[in-house]
Structures are given as structure tokens and as C-alpha cells.
N, C-alpha and C positions, 0 to 999 in steps of 0.2 A: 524371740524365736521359740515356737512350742516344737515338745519333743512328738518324734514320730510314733505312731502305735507300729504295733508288730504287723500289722497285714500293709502297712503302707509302705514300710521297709522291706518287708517279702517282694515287694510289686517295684519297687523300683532297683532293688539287688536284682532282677529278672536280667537287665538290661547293661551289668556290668560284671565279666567273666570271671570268678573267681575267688569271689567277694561273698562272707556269707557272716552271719549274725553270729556273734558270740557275745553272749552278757549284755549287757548294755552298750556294745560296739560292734562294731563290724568290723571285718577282719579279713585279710588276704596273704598267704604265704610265697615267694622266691624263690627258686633254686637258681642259684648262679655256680659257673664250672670253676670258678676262682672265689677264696677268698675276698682278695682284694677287687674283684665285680663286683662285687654286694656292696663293699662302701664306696666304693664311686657312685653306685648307684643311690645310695643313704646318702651320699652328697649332693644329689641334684636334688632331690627330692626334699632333700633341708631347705636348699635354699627357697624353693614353691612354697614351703609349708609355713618359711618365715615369711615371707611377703605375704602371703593371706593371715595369717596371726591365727593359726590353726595346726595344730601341731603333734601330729602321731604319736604313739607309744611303739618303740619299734625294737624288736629282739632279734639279738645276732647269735645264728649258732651254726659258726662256720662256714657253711654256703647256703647256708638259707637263713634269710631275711624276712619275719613278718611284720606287718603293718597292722596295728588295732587303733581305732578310730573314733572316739566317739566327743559328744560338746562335752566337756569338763564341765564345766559351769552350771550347764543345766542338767547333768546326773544321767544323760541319756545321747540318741540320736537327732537331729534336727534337720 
């Protein structure tokens, strides 16, 4: 799978709210009203991310939770 250039990543972040490039990942931040929201929600989302074998970088700071994303393997977006 070849990595995405930057303008094809712009064009298809258009299409999903919230979600924007950072580094070589893209990235979306949470705010949840509970602590413990944000890892129930880090749990459902475990479990999606283990059945596809694709697997988030994800930082907890108190009620907000962000998600950074990108292929490991191939050093970029795919």
C-alpha cells in the first residue's frame, strides 16, 4: 500500500469532521464530561482497532482523548 501525498490527504480529510494532519498522521482530539467517558470510549475503539490490525497512538489527558494515526510500517498515511 503506497503512502498518500499531502494534497490527497487534504481531499479526503474534507470529508471527515475534525480530523486534520499532523506529521506524518492525522489526528482528531475528544472532549468527554467524565474521565471515565473517554476510556470507555478508548475501549470500543480498542476493540475496532484490534480486529482491523491497525492500531492508534492515543493520549489521555483527563477528558480529552486524542487519536494520531498513521501506517507504522510504511512511515506515513496510506
Amino acid at each position: 500500500m503506497a503512502n498518500l501525498s499531502p494534497e490527497q490527504i487534504s481531499e479526503k480529510l474534507k470529508g471527515v469532521e475534525g480530523w486534520e494532519l499532523k506529521g506524518d498522521a492525522i489526528a482528531k482530539r475528544y472532549k468527554f464530561k467524565e474521565f471515565m467517558d473517554g476510556i470507555r470510549f478508548i475501549d470500543r475503539i480498542a476493540e475496532v482497532a484490534e480486529g482491523m490490525d491497525h492500531h492508534p497512538d492515543i493520549a489521555i489527558n483527563y477528558t480529552r482523548i486524542t487519536f494520531s494515526c498513521s501506517t507504522h510500517d510504511q512511515g506515513g498515511i496510506t
